[in-house]
C-alpha positions in Angstrom: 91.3 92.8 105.8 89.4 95.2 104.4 90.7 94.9 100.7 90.3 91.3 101.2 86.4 91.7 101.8 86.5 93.9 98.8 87.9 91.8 96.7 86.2 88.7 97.6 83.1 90.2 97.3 83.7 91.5 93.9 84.9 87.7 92.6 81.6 86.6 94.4 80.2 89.5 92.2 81.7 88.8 88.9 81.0 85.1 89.1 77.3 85.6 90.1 77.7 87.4 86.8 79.6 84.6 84.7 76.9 82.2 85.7 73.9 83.7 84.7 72.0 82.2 82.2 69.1 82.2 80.1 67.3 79.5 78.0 65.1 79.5 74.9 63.6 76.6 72.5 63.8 77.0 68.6 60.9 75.4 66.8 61.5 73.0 63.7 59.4 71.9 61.1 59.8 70.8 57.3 57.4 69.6 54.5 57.4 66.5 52.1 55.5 67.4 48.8 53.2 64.5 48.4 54.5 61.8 45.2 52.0 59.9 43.5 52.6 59.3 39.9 51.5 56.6 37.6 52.9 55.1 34.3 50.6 53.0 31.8 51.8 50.8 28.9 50.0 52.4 25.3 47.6 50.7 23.4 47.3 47.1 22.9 46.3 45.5 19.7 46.8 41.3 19.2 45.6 38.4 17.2 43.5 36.1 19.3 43.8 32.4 18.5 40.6 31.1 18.3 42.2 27.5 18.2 39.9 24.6 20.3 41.2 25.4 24.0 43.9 27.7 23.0 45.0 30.1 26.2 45.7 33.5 25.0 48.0 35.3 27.4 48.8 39.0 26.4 51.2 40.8 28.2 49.9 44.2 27.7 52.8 46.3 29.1 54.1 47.5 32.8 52.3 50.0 34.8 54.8 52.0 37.0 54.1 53.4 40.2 56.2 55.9 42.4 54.6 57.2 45.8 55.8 58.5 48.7 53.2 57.3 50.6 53.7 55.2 53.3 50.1 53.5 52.3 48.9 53.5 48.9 46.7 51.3 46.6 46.1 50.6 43.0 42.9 49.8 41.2 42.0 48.3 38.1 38.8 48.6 36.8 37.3 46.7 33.4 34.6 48.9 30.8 33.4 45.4 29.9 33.4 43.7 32.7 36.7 41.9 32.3 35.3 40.9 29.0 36.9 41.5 25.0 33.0 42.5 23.6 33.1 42.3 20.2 33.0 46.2 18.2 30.0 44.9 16.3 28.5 42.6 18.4 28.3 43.3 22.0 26.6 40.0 23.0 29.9 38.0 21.7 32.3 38.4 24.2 35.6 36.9 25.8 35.8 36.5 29.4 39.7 37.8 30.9 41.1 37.4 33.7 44.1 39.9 35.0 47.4 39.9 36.2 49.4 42.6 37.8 53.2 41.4 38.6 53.2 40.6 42.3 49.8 42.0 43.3 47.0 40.3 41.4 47.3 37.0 39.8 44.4 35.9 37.3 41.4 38.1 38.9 38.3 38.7 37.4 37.9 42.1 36.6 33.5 41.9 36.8 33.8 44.4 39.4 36.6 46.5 40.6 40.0 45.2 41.9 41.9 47.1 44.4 45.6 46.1 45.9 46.1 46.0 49.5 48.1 48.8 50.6 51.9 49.1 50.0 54.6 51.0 51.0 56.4 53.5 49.5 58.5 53.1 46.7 62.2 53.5 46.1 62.5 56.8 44.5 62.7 55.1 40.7 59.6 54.0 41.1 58.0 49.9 41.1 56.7 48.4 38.2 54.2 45.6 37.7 53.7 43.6 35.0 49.9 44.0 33.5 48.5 40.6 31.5 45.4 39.2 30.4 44.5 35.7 29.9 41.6 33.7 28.5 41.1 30.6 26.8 38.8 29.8 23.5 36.3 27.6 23.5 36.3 23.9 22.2 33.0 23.7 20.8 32.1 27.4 19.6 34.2 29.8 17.3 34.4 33.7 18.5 32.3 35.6 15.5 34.9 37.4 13.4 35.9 40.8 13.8 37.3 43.3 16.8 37.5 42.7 20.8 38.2 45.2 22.8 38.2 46.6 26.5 39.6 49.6 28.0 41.2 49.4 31.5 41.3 52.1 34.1 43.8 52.2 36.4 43.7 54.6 39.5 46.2 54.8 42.6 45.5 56.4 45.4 47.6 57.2 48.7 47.2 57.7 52.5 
C-alpha cells in the first residue's frame, strides 16, 4: 500500500508538473509609407477659332493621380482667373470654363476648385481627363496675338 501512495503521489506530482503553464502577449505593428503622387499633361499650345459663336474645346491632356489615402482631394487653381489674357494685352481676355474627367464638369475657375474627397486608388493610379472650353463671340473679334493661362494643380490627402 505503501508503494502505491508513493506512486500515486508522484503521478499527482509529475502531472501538477505537465500542466503548468505560463502566458505572454507579443505586440504587432507595421507601417504604410504615405502615396501621393501627381502626373500633369506638358504644355498646351492651340489655334483658337475666332469664328461667330464658335466653341473651342481643348483637351489639354490627363492629370494622373495615385494615393493611398483613404481621403484625398485635388485642386485646380487658374493665374487668370479662368481666363486666356492676351500676352500683350491683359484687358482682352477669354473666359474658360474646366473639365476634369468625372470630377468637375465645366467650372469656372475665378476662384479655386477643389474635388470632394475620394478614395484611394488602385495602385496604377486614376486618371482624369483635363479640358477647357469657351465660345467666341458673335459680335466682337478677340485682338490678334497670344492667350494664355497657367493652371496649378495640387492634391492633397488625409
Amino acid at each position: 500500500m505503501k508503494k502505491f501512495a508513493f506512486v500515486s503521489l508522484f503521478a499527482l506530482a509529475m502531472l501538477g508538473f505537465a500542466s503548468a503553464a505560463t502566458t505572454g502577449t507579443v505586440g504587432m505593428t507595421g507601417t504604410v509609407a504615405p502615396q501621393l503622387a501627381l502626373t500633369l499633361p506638358g504644355s498646351f499650345t492651340a489655334v483658337m477659332d475666332d469664328t461667330s459663336g464658335a466653341a473651342n474645346t481643348w483637351s489639354i491632356g490627363n492629370i494622373g493621380v495615385t494615393s493611398n489615402y483613404n481621403s484625398w482631394t485635388i485642386a485646380i487653381s487658374s493665374v487668370n482667373g479662368g481666363y486666356l489674357k492676351n500676352t500683350a494685352d491683359a484687358s482682352e481676355t477669354a473666359t474658360y470654363t474646366m473639365t476634369l474627367g468625372s470630377l468637375a464638369s465645366a467650372k469656372s475657375l475665378n476662384t479655386t476648385w477643389t474635388s470632394t474627397a475620394q478614395n484611394k486608388t488602385p495602385k496604377a493610379g486614376t486618371t482624369y481627363a483635363l479640358s477647357i472650353a469657351f465660345t467666341a463671340s458673335t459680335t466682337t473679334f478677340w485682338q490678334t496675338g497670344t492667350y494664355s493661362d497657367t493652371l496649378t494643380v495640387t492634391i492633397s490627402g488625409s
